[in-house]
Residue frames relative to the residue before (quaternion, step in Angstrom):
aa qw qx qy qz dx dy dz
X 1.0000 0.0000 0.0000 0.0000 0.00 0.00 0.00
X 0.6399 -0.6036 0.3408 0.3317 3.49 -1.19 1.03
X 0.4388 -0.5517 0.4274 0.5660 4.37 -0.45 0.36
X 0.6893 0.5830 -0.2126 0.3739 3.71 0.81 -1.23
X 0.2802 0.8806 -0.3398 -0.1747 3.95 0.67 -0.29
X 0.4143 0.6865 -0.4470 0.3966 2.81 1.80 0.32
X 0.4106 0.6927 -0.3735 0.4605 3.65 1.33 -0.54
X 0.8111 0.4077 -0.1443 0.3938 3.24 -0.21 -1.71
X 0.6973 0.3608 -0.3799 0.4891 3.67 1.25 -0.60
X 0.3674 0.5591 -0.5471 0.5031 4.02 1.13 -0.13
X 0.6972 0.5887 -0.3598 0.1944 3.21 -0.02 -0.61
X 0.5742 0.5706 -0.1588 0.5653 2.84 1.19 -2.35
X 0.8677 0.2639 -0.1557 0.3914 3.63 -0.21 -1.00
X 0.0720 0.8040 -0.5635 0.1758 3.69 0.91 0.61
X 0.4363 0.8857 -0.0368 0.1545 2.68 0.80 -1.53
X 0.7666 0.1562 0.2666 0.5628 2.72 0.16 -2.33
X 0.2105 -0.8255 0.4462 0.2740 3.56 1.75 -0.14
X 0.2777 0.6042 -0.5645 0.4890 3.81 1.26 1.51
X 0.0032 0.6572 -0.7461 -0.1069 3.19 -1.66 0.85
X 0.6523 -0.5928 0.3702 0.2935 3.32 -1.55 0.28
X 0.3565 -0.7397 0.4690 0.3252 3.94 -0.38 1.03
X 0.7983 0.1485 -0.2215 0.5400 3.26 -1.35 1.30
X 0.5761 0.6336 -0.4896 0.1638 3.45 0.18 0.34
X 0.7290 -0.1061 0.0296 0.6756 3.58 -0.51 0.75
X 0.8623 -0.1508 0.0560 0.4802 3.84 -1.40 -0.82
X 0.7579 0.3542 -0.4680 0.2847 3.41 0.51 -0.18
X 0.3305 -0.8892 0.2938 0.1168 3.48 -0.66 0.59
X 0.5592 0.4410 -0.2084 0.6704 3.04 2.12 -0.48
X 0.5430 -0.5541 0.5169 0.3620 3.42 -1.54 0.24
X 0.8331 0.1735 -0.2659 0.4529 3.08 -1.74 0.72
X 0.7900 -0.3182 0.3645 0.3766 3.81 -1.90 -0.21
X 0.8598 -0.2660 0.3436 0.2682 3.21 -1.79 0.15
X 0.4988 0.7587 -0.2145 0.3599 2.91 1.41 -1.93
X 0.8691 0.3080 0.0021 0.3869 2.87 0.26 -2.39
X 0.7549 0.3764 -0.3755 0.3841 3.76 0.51 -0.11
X 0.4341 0.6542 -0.6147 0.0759 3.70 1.35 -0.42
X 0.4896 0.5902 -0.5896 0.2538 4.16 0.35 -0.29
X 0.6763 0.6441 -0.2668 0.2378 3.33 0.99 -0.99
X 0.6624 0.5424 -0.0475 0.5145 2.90 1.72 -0.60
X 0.2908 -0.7903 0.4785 0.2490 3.92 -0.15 0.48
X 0.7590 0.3210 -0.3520 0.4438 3.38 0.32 -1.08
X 0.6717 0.5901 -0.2868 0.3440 4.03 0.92 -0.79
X 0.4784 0.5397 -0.3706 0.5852 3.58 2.03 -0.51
X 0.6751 0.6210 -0.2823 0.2810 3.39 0.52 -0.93
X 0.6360 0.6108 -0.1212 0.4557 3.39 1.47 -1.58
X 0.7486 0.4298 -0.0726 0.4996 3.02 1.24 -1.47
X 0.4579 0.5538 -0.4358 0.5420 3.98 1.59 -0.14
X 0.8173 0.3278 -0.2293 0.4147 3.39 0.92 -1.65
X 0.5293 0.6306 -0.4720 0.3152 3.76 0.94 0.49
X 0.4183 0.7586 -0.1934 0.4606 2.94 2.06 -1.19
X 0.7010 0.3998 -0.1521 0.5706 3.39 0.59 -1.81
X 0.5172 0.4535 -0.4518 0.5681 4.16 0.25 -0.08
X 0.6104 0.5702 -0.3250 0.4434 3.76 -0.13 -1.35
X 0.8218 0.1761 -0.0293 0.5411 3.54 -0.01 -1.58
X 0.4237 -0.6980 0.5364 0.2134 4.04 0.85 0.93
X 0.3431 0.5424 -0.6599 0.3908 3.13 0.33 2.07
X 0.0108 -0.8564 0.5161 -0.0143 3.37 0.79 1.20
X 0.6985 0.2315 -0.4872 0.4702 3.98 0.25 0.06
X 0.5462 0.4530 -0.5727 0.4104 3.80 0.36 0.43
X 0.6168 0.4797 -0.4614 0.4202 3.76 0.57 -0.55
X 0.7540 0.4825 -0.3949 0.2067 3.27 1.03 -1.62
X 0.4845 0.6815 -0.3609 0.4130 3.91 1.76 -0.92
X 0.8447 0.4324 -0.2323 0.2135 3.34 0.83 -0.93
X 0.5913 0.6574 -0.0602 0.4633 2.47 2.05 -0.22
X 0.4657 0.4258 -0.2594 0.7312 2.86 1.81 -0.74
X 0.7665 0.3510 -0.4292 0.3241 3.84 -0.01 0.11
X 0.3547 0.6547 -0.4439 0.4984 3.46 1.75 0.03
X 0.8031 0.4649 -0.2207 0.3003 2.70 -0.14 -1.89
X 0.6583 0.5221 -0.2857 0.4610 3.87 1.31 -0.42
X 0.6143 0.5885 -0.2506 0.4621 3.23 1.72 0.00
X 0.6811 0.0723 0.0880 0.7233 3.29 1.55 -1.31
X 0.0001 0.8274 -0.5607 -0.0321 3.65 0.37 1.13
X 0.5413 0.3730 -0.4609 0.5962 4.20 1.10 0.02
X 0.6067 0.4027 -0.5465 0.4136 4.09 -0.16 0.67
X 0.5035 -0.7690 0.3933 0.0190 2.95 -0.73 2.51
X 0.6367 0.5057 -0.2670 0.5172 3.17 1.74 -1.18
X 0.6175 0.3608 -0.4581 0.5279 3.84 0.15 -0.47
X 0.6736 0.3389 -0.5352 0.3808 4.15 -0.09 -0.20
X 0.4122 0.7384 -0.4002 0.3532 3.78 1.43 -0.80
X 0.7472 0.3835 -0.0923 0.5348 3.41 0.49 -1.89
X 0.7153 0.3413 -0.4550 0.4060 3.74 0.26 -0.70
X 0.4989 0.6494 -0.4649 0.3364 3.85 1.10 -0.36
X 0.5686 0.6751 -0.2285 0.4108 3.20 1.53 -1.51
X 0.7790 0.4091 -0.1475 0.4517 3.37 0.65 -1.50
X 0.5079 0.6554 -0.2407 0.5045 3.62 1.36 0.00
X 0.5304 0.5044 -0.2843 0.6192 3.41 1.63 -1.59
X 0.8470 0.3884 -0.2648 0.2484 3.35 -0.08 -1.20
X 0.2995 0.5529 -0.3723 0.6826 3.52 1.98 -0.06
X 0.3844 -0.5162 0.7319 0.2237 4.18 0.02 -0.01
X 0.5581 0.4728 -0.5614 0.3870 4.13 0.49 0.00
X 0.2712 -0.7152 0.6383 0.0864 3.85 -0.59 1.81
X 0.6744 0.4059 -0.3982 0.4710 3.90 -0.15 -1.67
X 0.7115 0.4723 -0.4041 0.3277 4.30 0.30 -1.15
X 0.6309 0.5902 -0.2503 0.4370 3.42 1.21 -1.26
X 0.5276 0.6379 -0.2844 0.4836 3.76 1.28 -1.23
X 0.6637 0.5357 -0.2922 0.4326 3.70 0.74 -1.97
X 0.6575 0.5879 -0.2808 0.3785 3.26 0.73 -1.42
X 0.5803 0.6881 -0.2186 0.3769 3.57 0.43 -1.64
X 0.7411 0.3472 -0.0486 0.5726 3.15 -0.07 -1.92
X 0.6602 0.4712 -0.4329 0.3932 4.22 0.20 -0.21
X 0.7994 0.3305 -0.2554 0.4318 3.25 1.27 -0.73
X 0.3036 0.6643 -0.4443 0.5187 3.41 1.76 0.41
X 0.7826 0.5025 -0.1800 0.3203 3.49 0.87 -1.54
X 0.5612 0.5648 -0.2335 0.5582 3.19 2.09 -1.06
X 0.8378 0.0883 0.0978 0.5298 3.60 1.13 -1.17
X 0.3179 -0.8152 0.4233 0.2351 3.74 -0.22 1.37
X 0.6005 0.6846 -0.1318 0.3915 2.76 1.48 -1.16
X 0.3238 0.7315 -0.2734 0.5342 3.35 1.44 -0.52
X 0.1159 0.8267 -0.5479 0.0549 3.57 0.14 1.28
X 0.7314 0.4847 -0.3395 0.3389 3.04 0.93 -0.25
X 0.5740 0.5049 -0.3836 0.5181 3.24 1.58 -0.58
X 0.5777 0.4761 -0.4662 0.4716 3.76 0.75 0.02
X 0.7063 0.3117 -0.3429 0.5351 4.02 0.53 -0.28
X 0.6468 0.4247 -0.4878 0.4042 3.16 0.36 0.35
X 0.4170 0.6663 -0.3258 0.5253 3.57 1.41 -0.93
X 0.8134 0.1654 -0.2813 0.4815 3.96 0.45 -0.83
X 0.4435 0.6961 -0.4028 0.3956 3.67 1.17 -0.38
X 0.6713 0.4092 -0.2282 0.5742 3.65 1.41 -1.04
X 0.4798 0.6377 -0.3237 0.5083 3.55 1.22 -0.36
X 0.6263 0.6229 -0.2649 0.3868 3.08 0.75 -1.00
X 0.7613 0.5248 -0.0426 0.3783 2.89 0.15 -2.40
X 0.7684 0.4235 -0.0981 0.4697 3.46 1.11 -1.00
X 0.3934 -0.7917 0.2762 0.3771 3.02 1.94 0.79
X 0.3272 0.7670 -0.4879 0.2581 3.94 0.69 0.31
X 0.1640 0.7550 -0.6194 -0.1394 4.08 1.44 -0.58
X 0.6932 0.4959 -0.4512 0.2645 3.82 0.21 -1.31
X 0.7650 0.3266 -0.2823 0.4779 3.87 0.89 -0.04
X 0.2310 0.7197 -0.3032 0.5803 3.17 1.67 0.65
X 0.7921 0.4206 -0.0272 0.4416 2.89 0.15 -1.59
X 0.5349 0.4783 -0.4091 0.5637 3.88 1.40 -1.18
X 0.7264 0.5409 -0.3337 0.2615 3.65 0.52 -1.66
X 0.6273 0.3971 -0.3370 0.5790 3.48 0.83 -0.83
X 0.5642 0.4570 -0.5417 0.4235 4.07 -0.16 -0.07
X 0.7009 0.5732 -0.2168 0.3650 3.56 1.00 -0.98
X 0.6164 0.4957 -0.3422 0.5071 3.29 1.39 -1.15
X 0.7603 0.5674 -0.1723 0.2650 3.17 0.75 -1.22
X 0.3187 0.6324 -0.3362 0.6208 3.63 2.38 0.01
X 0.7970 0.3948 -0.1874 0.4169 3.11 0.25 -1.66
X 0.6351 0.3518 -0.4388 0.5296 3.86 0.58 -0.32
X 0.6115 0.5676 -0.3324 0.4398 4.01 0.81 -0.34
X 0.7850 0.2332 -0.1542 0.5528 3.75 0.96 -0.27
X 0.5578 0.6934 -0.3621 0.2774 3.91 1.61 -0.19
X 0.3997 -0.6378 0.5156 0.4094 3.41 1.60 -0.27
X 0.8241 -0.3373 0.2082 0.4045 3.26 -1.90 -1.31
X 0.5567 0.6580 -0.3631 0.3540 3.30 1.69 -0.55
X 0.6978 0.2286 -0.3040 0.6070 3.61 0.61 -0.05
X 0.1851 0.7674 -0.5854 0.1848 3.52 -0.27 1.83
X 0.6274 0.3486 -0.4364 0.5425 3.23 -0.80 1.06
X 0.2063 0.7297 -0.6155 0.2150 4.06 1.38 -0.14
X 0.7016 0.5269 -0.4428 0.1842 3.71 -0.13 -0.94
X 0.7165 0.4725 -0.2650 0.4395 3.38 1.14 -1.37
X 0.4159 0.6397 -0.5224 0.3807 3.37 1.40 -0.25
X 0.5577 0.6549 -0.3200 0.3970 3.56 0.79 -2.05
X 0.7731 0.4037 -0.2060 0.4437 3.20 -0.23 -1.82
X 0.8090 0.1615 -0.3743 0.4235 3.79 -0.45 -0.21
X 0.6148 0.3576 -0.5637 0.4201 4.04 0.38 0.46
X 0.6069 0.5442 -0.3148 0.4861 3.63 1.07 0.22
X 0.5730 0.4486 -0.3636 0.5816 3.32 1.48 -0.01
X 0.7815 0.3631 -0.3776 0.3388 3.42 0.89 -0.50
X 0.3935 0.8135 -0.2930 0.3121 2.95 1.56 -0.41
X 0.6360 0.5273 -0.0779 0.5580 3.11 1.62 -1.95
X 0.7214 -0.4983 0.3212 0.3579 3.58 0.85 -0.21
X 0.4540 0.5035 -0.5526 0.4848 3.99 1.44 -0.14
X 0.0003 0.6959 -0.6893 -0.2016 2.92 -1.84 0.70
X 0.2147 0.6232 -0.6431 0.3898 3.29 0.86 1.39
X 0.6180 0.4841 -0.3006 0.5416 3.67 0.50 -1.08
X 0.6642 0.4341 -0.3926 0.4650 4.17 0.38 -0.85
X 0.7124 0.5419 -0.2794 0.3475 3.24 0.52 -1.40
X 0.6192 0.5925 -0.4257 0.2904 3.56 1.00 -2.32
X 0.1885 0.6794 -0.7088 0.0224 4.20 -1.39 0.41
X 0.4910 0.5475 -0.6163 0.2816 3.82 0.73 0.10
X 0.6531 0.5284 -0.3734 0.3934 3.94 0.28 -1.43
X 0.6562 0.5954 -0.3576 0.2949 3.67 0.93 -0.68
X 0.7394 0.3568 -0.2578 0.5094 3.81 1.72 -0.03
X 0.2600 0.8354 -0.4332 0.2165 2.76 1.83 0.46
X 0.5650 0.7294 -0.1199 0.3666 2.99 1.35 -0.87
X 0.7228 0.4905 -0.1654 0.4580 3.18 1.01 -1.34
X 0.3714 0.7646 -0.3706 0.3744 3.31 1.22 -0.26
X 0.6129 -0.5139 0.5036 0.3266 4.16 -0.97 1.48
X 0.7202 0.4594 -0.3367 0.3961 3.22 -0.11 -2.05
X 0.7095 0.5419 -0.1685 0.4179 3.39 0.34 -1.42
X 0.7567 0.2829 -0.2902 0.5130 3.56 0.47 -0.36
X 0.6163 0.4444 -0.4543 0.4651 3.66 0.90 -0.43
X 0.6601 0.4393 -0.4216 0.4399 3.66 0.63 -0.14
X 0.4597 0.5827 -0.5085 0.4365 3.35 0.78 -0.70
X 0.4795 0.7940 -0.2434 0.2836 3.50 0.27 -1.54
X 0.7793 0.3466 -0.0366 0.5208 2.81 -0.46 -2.32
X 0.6767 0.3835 -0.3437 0.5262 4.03 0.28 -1.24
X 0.7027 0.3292 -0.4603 0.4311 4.07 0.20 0.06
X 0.5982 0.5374 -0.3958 0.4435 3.25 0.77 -0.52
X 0.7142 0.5479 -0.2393 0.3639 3.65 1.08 -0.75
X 0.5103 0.7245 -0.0974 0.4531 3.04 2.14 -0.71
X 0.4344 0.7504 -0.2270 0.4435 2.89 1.40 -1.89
X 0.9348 0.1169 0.0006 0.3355 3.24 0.02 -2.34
X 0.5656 0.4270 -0.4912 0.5064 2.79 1.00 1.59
X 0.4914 -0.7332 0.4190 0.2128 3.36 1.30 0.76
X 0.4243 0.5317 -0.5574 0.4761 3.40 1.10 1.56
X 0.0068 -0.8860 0.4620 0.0385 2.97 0.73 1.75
X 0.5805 0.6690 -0.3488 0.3063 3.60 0.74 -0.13
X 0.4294 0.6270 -0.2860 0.5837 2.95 1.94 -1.01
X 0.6173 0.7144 -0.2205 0.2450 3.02 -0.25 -1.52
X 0.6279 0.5268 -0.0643 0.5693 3.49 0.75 -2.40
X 0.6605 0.5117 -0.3640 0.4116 3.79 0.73 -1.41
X 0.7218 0.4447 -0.1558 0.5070 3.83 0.90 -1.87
X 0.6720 0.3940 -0.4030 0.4804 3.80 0.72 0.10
X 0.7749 0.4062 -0.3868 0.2915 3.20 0.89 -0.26
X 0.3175 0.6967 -0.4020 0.5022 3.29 1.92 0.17
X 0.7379 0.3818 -0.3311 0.4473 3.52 0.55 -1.11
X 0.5195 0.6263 -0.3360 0.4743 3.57 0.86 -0.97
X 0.6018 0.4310 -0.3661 0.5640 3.78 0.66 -1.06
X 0.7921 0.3661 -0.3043 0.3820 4.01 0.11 -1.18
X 0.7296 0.3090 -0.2875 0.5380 3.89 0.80 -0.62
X 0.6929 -0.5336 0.4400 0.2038 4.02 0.16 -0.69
X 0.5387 -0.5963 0.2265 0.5504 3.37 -0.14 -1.28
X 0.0786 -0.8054 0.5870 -0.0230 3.23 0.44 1.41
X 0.4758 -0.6308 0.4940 0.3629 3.46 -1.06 0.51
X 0.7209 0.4306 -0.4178 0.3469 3.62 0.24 -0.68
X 0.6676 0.4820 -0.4020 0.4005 3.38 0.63 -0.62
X 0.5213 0.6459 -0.3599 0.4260 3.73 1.70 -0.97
X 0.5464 0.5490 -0.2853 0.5645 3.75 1.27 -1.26
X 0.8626 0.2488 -0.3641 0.2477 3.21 -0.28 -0.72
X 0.5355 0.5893 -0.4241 0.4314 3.47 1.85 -0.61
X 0.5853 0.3574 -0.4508 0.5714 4.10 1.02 -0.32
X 0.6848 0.4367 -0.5117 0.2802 3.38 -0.15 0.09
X 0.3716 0.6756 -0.3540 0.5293 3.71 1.47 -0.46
X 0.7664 0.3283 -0.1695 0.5254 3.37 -0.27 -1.75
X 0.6488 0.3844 -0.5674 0.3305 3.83 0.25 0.08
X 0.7338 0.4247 -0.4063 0.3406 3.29 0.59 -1.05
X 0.4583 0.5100 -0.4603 0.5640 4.23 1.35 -0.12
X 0.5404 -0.5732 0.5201 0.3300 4.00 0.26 0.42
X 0.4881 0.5010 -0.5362 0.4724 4.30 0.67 -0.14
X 0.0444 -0.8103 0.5643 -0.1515 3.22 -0.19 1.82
X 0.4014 0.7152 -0.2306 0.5236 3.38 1.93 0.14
X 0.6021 0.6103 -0.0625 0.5109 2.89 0.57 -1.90
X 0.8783 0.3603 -0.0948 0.2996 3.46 -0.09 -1.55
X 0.5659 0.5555 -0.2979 0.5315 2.98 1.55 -0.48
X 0.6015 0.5861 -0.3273 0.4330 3.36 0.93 -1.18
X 0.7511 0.4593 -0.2365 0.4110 3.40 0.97 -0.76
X 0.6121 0.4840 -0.4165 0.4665 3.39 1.08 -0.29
X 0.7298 0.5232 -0.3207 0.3014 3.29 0.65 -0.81
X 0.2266 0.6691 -0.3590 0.6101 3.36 2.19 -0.56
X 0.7210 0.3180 -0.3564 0.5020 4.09 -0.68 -1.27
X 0.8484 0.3919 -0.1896 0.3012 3.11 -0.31 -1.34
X 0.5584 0.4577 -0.3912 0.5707 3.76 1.07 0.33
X 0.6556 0.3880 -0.3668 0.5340 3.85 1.14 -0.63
X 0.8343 0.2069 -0.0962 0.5019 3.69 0.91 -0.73
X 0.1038 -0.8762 0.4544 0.1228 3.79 0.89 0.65
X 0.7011 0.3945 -0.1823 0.5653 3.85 1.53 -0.11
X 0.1768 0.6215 -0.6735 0.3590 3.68 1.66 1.00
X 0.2927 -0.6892 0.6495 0.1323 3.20 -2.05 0.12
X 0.5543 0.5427 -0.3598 0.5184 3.11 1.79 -0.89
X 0.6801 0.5910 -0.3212 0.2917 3.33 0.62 -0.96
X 0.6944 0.5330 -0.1362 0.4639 3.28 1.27 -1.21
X 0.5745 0.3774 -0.3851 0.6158 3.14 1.11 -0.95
X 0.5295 0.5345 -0.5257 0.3969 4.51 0.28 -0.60
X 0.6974 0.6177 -0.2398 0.2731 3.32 0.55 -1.67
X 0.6658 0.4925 -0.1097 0.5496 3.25 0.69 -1.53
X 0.5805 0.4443 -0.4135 0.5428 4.23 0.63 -0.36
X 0.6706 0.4816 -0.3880 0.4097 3.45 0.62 -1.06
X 0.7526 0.3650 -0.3535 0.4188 3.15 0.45 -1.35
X 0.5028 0.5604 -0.4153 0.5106 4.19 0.62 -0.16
X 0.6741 0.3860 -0.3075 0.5495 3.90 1.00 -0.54
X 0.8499 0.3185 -0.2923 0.3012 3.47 0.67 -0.15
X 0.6666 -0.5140 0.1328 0.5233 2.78 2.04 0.46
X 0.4685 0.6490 -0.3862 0.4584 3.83 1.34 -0.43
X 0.0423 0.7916 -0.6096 0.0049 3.48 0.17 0.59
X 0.6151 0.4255 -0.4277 0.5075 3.95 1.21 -0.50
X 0.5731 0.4844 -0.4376 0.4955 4.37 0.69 -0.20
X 0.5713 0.3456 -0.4354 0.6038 3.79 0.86 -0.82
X 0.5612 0.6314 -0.5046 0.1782 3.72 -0.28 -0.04
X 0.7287 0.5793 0.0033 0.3654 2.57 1.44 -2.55
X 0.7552 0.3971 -0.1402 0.5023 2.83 1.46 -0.87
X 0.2706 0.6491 -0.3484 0.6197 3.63 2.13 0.58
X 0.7053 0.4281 -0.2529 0.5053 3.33 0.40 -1.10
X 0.6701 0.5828 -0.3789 0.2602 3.65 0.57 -1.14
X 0.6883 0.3851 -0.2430 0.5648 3.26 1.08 -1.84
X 0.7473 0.1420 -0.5527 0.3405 4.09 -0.23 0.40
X 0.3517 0.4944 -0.6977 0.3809 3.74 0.32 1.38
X 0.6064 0.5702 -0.2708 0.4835 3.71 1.64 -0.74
X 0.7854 0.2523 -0.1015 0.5561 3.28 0.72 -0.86
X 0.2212 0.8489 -0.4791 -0.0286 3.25 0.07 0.77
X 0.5205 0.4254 -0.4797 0.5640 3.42 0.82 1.34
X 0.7971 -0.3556 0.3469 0.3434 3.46 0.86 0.07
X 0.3325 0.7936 -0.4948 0.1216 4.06 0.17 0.49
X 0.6232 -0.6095 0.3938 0.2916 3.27 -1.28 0.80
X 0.6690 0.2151 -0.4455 0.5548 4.11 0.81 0.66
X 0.5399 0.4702 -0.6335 0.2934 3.25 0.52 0.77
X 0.6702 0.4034 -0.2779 0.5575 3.60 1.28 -1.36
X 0.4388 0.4965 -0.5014 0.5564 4.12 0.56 0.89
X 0.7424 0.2536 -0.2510 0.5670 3.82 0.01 -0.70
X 0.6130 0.4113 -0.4839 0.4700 4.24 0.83 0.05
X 0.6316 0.4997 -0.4241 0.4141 3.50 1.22 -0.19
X 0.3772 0.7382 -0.3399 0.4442 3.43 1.34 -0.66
X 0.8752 0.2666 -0.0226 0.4030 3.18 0.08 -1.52
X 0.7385 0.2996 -0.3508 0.4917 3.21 1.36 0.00
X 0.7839 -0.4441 0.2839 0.3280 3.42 1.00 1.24
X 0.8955 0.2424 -0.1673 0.3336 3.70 1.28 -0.53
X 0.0945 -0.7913 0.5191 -0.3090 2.93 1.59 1.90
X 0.2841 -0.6064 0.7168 0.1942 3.46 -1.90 0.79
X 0.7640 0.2321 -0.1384 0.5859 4.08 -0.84 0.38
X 0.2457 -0.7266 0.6208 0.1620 3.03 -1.75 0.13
């Protein structure tokens, strides 16, 4: 049986879009979809994507600006408040945005074509032009996680060239944000995962991440990626991300506490040992997984 079996059952039940309760990181039943209530800052993201959709751009932009004061390193809430800022016709606010979540995330292809798209509009081309040289690095060195980079290329290079269909186009750009769309994302990283196409993987979580916010499970699973790719930085950054939106994850903790046993911190794997059996007080299977961790007699890494 896989070390992960919560993986291997995402799979099995794609399907039926059912995950197992309590299994490994995810802790609630069902998808992303189904728990954003559970979650404050991810209800929030997803009220103010809602409010974009139906061109209620100063409700997204309030809500967004109040995310973003909650979780100011989530690229995707500066993404959307940039959005809600465009649609306010407010360019220089929408620009600020943009470029923060470039700054928060390189990778962050869209917040980089939009970054020149506003370039554009604002007749600047000559920083346009820097921005697209940039996107176009970054889709050259991003691997699989930044897939689909080309069409990015191509339409800030159409506007560049003078379409202002391409300047103008913003509907396909929330196409993305869309439940359906992120719970599948999801399921197809989660399916990745257990085939150790971990790059893939990063590419389909961050699609979902774009459609739900900062949910914690998807955060867990995006630090759990970047551990096995050795971005032990990264990964941490992300648990601790989950575990501030959900301070009673287990996947996380039990994620958290391996890392910190890979990097040698055996007294942080402790602390955080201790945490999940204040969680588990009868006993749960990521608490007596991270005691194997730490005593050395883990299967996989």
């Amino acid at each position: 049986m896989a070390r992960y079996p919560f993986i291997a059952i995402a799979v099995a039940m794609a399907a039926t879009g059912l995950m197992a309760a309590n299994a490994g990181a995810v802790v609630n039943d069902g998808l992303p979809g189904d728990s954003l209530s559970d979650y404050d800052d991810a209800a929030t993201y997803r009220d103010a994507v809602a409010a974009i959709d139906g061109g209620r751009f100063a409700q997204a932009e309030k809500l967004l600006t109040e995310l973003v004061a909650q979780v100011p390193a989530d690229a995707n809430a500066r993404f959307m408040l940039g959005k809600a800022r465009e649609g306010l016709g407010d360019l220089p606010g929408a620009l600020t945005a943009f470029q923060a979540a470039t700054g928060l995330d390189a990778h962050h292809l869209r917040a980089w074509t939009e970054t020149g798209l506003v370039q554009v509009k604002s007749g600047d081309l000559a920083a346009a032009r820097a921005t697209l040289a940039t996107l176009k690095s970054q889709v050259a060195n991003c691997g699989a996680q930044c897939a689909n980079g080309e069409a990015s290329v191509a339409r800030l290079e159409a506007a560049i060239a003078g379409d202002k269909g391409a300047a103008l186009e913003t509907g396909h750009d929330l196409l993305f944000a869309s439940g359906a769309a992120g719970d599948q994302a999801y399921l197809a990283a989660v399916a990745l995962i257990n085939q150790h196409r971990y790059e893939a993987a990063l590419a389909s979580l961050r699609e979902a991440e774009a459609a739900f916010g900062p949910h914690p499970d998807i955060l867990t699973y995006i630090g759990f990626v970047n551990r096995k790719l050795g971005r032990y930085e990264q990964a941490e950054g992300h648990y601790r991300r989950a575990l501030a939106a959900a301070p009673a994850h287990r996947g996380a903790a039990e994620y958290y506490g391996e890392l910190k046993v890979v990097r040698g911190d055996m007294a942080g794997a402790r602390a955080l040992l201790a945490r999940l059996e204040t969680l588990c007080s009868f006993g749960c299977a990521e608490a007596d997984e991270l005691r194997r961790w730490i005593d050395g007699t883990h299967i996989g890494s």
